[in-house]
C-alpha positions as CSV (number, residue, x, y, z in Angstrom):
1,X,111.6,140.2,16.2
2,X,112.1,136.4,15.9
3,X,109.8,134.1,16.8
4,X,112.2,131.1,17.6
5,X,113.2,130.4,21.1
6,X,116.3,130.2,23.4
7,X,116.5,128.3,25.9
8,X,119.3,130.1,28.2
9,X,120.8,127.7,31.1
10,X,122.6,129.8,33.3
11,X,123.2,129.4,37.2
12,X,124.8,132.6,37.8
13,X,121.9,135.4,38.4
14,X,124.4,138.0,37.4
15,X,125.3,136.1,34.1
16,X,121.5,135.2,33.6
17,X,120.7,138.8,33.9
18,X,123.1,139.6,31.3
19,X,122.2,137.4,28.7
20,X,118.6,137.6,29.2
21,X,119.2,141.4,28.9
22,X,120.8,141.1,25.7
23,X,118.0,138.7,24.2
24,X,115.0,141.0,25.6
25,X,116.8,144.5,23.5
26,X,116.5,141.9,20.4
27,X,113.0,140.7,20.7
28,X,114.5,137.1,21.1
29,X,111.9,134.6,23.1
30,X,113.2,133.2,25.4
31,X,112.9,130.8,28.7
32,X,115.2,130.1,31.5
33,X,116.5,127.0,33.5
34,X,118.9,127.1,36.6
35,X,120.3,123.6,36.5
36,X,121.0,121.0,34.3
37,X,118.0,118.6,34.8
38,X,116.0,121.8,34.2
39,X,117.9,122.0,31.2
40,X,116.8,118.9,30.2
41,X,113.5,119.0,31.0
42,X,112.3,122.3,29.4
43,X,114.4,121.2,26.3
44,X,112.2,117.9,26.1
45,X,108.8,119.7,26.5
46,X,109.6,123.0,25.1
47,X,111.9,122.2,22.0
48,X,113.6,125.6,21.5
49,X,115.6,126.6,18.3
50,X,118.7,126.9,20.1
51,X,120.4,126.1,24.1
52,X,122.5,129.0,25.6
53,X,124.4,126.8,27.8
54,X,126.7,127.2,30.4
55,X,129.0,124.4,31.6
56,X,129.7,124.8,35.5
57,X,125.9,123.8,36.3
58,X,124.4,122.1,39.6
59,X,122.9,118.7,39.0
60,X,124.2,118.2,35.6
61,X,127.2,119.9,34.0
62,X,126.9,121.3,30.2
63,X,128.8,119.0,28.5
64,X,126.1,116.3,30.2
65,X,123.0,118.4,28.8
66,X,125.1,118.8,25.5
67,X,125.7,114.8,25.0
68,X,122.1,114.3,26.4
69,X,120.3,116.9,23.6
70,X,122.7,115.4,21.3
71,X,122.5,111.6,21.5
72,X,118.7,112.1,21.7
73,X,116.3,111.8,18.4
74,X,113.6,114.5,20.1
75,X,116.0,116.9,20.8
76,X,119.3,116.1,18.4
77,X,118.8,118.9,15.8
78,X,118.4,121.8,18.4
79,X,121.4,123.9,18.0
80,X,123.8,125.0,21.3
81,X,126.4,127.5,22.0
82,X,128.0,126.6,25.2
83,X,128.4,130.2,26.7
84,X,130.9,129.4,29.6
85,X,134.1,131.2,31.7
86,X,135.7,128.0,31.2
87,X,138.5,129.0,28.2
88,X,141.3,126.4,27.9
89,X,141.2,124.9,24.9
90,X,140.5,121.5,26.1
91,X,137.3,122.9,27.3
92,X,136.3,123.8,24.0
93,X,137.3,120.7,22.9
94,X,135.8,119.0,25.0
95,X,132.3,121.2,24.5
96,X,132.1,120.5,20.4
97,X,132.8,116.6,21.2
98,X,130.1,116.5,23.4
99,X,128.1,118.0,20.5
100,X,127.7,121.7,20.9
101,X,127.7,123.8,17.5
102,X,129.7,126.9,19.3
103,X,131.6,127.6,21.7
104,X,131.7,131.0,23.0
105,X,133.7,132.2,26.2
106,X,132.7,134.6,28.9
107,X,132.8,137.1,29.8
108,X,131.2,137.8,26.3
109,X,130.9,140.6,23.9
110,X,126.7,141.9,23.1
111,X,127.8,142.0,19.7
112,X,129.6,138.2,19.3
113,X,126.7,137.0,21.4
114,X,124.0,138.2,19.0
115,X,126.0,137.3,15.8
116,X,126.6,133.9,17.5
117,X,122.6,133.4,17.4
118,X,122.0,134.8,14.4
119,X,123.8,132.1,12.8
120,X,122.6,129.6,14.7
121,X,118.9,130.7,14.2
């Protein structure tokens, strides 16, 4: 379907599964990384369209990928929706002043998922 590609940064092989199920019934490409310094590192060399990004992350949290991709000129226009199970509102706060353009919650509906990237994309 689309030839742009998402970078999903997920820790959690249940959530992984789950969003890279969703991404695979759309056609989306799509590549994976486990931590944050993965994160970084396949956003530098791979420059995808848009981050799925989780915050509770080993090595790096999300909101120090987000301010990373962000502050960066290489990587500063790819677009991110933090996709994370943290939902207090100073978390989203917190995740759009590090620079994210969305903040979804888990868990997460298929439908706000793929609506979510379709705007973004």
């Amino acid at each position: 379907m689309s030839q742009k590609t998402i970078l999903v940064v997920e820790d959690s092989p249940t959530e992984l599964l789950a969003v890279t199920n969703v991404l695979e019934d759309r056609g989306y490409r799509f590549t994976v990384a486990t931590d944050g310094e993965e994160a970084l590192q396949k956003a530098n060399e791979q420059k995808p369209d848009l981050v799925l990004l989780d915050i509770l992350l080993p090595k790096k949290n999300g909101f120090q990928v987000c301010r990373t991709l962000k502050n960066s000129p290489e990587t500063s226009r790819i677009k991110i929706i933090v996709l994370s199970a943290k939902n207090q509102e100073s978390d989203r706060y917190w995740g759009l002043k590090q620079g994210a353009d969305l903040y979804l919650t888990k868990p997460f509906r298929k439908e706000e998922l793929l609506k979510a990237i379709s705007q973004m994309l």
